[in-house]
Each structure stands twice: as structure tokens, then as C-alpha cells.
C-alpha positions as CSV (number, residue, x, y, z in Angstrom):
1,X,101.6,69.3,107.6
2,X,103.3,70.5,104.3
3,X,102.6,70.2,100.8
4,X,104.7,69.9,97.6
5,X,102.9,70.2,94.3
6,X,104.7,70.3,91.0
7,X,102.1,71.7,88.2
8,X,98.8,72.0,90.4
9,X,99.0,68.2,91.5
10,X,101.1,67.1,94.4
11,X,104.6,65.8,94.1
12,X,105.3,61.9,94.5
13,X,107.0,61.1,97.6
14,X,109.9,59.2,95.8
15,X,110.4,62.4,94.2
16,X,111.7,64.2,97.5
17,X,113.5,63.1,100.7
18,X,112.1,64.7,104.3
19,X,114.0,64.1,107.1
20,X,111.5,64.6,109.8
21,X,114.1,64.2,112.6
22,X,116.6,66.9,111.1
23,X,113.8,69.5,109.0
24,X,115.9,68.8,105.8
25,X,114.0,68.4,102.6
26,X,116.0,67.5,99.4
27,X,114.8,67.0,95.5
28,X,116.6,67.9,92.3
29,X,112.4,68.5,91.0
30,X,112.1,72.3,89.3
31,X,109.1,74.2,89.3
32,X,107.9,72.8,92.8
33,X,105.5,75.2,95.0
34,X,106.8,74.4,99.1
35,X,104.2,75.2,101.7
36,X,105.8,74.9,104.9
37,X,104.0,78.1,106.5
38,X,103.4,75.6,109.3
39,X,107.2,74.9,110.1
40,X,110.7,77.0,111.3
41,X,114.3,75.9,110.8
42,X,113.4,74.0,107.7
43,X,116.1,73.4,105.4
44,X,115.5,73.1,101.3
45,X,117.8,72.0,98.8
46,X,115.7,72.3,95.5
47,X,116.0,72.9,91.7
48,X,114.8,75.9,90.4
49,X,112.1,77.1,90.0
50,X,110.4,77.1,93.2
51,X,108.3,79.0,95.1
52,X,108.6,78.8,99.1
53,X,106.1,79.8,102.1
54,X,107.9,78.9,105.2
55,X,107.9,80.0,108.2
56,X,111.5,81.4,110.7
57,X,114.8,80.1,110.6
58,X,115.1,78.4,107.2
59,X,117.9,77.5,105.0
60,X,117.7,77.7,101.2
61,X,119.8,76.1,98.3
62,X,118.3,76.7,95.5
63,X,118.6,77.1,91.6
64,X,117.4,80.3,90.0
65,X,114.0,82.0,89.4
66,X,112.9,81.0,92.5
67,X,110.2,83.5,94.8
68,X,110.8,83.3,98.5
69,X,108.1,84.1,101.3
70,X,109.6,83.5,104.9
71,X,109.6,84.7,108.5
72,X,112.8,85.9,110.0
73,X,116.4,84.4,110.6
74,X,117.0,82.8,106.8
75,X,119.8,82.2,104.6
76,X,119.5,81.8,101.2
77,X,122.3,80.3,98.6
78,X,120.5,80.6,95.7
79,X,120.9,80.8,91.5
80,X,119.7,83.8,89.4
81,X,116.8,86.0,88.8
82,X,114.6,85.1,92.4
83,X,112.4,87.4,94.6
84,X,112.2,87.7,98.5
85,X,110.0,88.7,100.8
86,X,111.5,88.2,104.3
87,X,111.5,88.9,108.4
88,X,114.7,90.2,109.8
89,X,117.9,89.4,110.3
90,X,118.2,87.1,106.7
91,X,121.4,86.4,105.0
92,X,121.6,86.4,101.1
93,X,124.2,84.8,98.9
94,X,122.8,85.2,95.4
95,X,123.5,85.1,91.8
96,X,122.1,88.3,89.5
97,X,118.3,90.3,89.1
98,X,117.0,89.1,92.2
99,X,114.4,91.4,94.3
100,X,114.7,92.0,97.8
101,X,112.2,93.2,100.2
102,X,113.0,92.9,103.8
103,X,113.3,93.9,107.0
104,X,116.2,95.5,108.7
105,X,119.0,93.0,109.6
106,X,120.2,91.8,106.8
107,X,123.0,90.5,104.4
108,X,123.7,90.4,100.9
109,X,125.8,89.6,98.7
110,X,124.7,89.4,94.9
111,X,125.2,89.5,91.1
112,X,124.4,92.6,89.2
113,X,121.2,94.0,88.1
114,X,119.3,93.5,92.0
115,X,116.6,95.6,93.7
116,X,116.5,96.2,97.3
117,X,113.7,97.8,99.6
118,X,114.9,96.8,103.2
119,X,114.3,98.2,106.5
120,X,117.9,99.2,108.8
121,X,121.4,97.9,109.5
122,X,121.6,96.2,106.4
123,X,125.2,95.0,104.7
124,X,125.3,95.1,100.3
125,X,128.2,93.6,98.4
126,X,126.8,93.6,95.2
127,X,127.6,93.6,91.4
128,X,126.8,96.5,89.0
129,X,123.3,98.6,88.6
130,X,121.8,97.8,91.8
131,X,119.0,100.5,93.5
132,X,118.6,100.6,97.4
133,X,115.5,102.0,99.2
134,X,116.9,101.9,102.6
135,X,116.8,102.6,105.8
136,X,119.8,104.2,108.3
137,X,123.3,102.7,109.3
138,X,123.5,100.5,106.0
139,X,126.9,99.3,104.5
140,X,127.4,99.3,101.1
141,X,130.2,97.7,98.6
142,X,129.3,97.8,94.9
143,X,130.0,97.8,91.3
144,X,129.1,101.1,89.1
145,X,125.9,102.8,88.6
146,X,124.4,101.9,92.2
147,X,121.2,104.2,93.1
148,X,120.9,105.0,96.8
149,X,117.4,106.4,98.3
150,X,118.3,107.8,101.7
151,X,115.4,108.4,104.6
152,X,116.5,110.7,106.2
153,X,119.1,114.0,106.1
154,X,121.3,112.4,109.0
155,X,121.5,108.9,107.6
156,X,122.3,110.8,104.6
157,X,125.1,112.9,105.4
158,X,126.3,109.6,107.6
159,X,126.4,107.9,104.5
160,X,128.3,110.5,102.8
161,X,130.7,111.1,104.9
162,X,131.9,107.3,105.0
163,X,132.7,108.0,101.4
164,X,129.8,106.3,99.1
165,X,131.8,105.3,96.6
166,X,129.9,104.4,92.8
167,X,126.7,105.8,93.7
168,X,124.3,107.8,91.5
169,X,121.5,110.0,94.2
170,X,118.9,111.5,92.8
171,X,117.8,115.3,92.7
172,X,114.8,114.4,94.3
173,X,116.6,112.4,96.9
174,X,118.9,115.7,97.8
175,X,115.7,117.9,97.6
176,X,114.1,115.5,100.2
177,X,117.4,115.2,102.8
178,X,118.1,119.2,102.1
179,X,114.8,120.6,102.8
């Protein structure tokens, strides 16, 4: 069983369209909370807004300002200014200041001004001003002033040597990969 609720009350039926048969749920409602813990390979096509609790394997099309709590294997098209908390192997098409914290597997592609904490073999095509607290064999395609936080002195020099390009590291970050 799921539950929609718009405002602390539940959200009329005629308000929504779930297609049992297919796991699609569609509604042009904002500001909905989506508990679907219970359920994998859901898709959502929402306004924004939204906060999600899903389980693996789910599709998302959202609008912005949005918070996102899934299990593994997700994609998300989504507006501006959202936050996710994933499983692996999620794919990311977003618009700008969205936070990401993940495990390894993953792909995004962003706006500007985004946050990522991620686990390994990850894959960023972001905008401008972006931080990264990674782990190893990560791929990286950004705008200016881009913050990397390395693990570890091989992944590291790996890094380097693949020619960051845009990428401020901190003193503290050499201090940790040198010593």
C-alpha cells in the first residue's frame, strides 16, 4: 500500500492517476509527500515540490525543490534546487543546487552550484562551483571553481594524471594524499 498526502491530509484520488498494471503514477499536484517504501520500479511524474520514499528501480520526473529517498537502480529528470539520498548505480539529469549523497555507480549531469558525497565509479558533467567528496576511478567534466576531496594518494595521482581540468584541491587534501 502507498500513500499520497498533500498538507498533512491525504490526496484525492482524482487528483493522481496510478496505473497499477504498469507502476506509473502521474499528477501535476506540488508539494505532495510519496510513500512508496513498499514498492520498486515505480515511475513518478509530479510537480514540485515533492518529497519521495520509494523503494529500487524508480523513475522520476519531477519539478524542482524536491527531496528524494530511494533504494538503488533510479533515474531522476528533475527541476532545480532537490536533495538525494540514493542506493547505487542511479542516474541523475538535473537542473542547479541540488545535493547528492549516494553510493558508488552513478551518473550526473547538473546545473551549477551542486554538492556531491558519493561512493566509487561515479561520472559528473556538471555546471560551475560544484564540490565532490568521492571515492576512486571517478570521471569528471565541469565548469570553473570545482572542489575535488580525493581518498586516497593513488586515486589521487590517478586523477591527476588524466588531467583535472577546473579544479580547486585543498591544502589539506594534499597534506592528507602526501603524507
Amino acid at each position: 500500500m502507498f500513500s499520497i498526502t498533500q498538507n498533512g491530509k491525504p490526496l484525492s484520488p482524482d487528483k493522481y492517476t496510478w496505473d497499477e498494471v504498469n507502476k506509473v503514477l502521474t499528477t501535476s499536484e506540488v508539494n505532495l509527500v510519496l510513500d512508496f517504501s513498499e514498492y520498486a520500479g515505480v515511475t513518478f511524474d509530479t510537480g514540485g515540490g515533492c518529497t519521495f520514499d520509494t523503494g529500487d528501480n524508480c523513475t522520476f520526473n519531477t519539478g524542482g525543490i524536491c527531496t528524494f529517498k530511494t533504494g538503488s537502480d533510479c533515474t531522476f529528470d528533475t527541476g532545480y534546487n532537490c536533495t538525494f539520498k540514493t542506493g547505487s548505480n542511479c542516474t541523475f539529469k538535473t537542473g542547479y543546487s541540488c545535493t547528492f549523497n549516494t553510493d558508488g555507480g552513478c551518473t550526473f549531469k547538473t546545473g551549477d552550484n551542486c554538492t556531491f558525497n558519493t561512493g566509487n565509479i561515479c561520472t559528473f558533467n556538471t555546471g560551475d562551483n560544484c564540490t565532490f567528496n568521492t571515492g576512486g576511478i571517478c570521471t569528471f567534466n565541469t565548469g570553473d571553481n570545482c572542489f575535488i576531496h580525493p581518498y586516497t594518494k593513488d586515486d589521487f595521482m590517478e586523477n591527476l594524471k588524466s588531467g583535472w581540468k577546473h579544479f580547486k584541491v585543498t591544502k589539506d587534501d594534499l597534506l592528507d594524499v602526501l603524507i
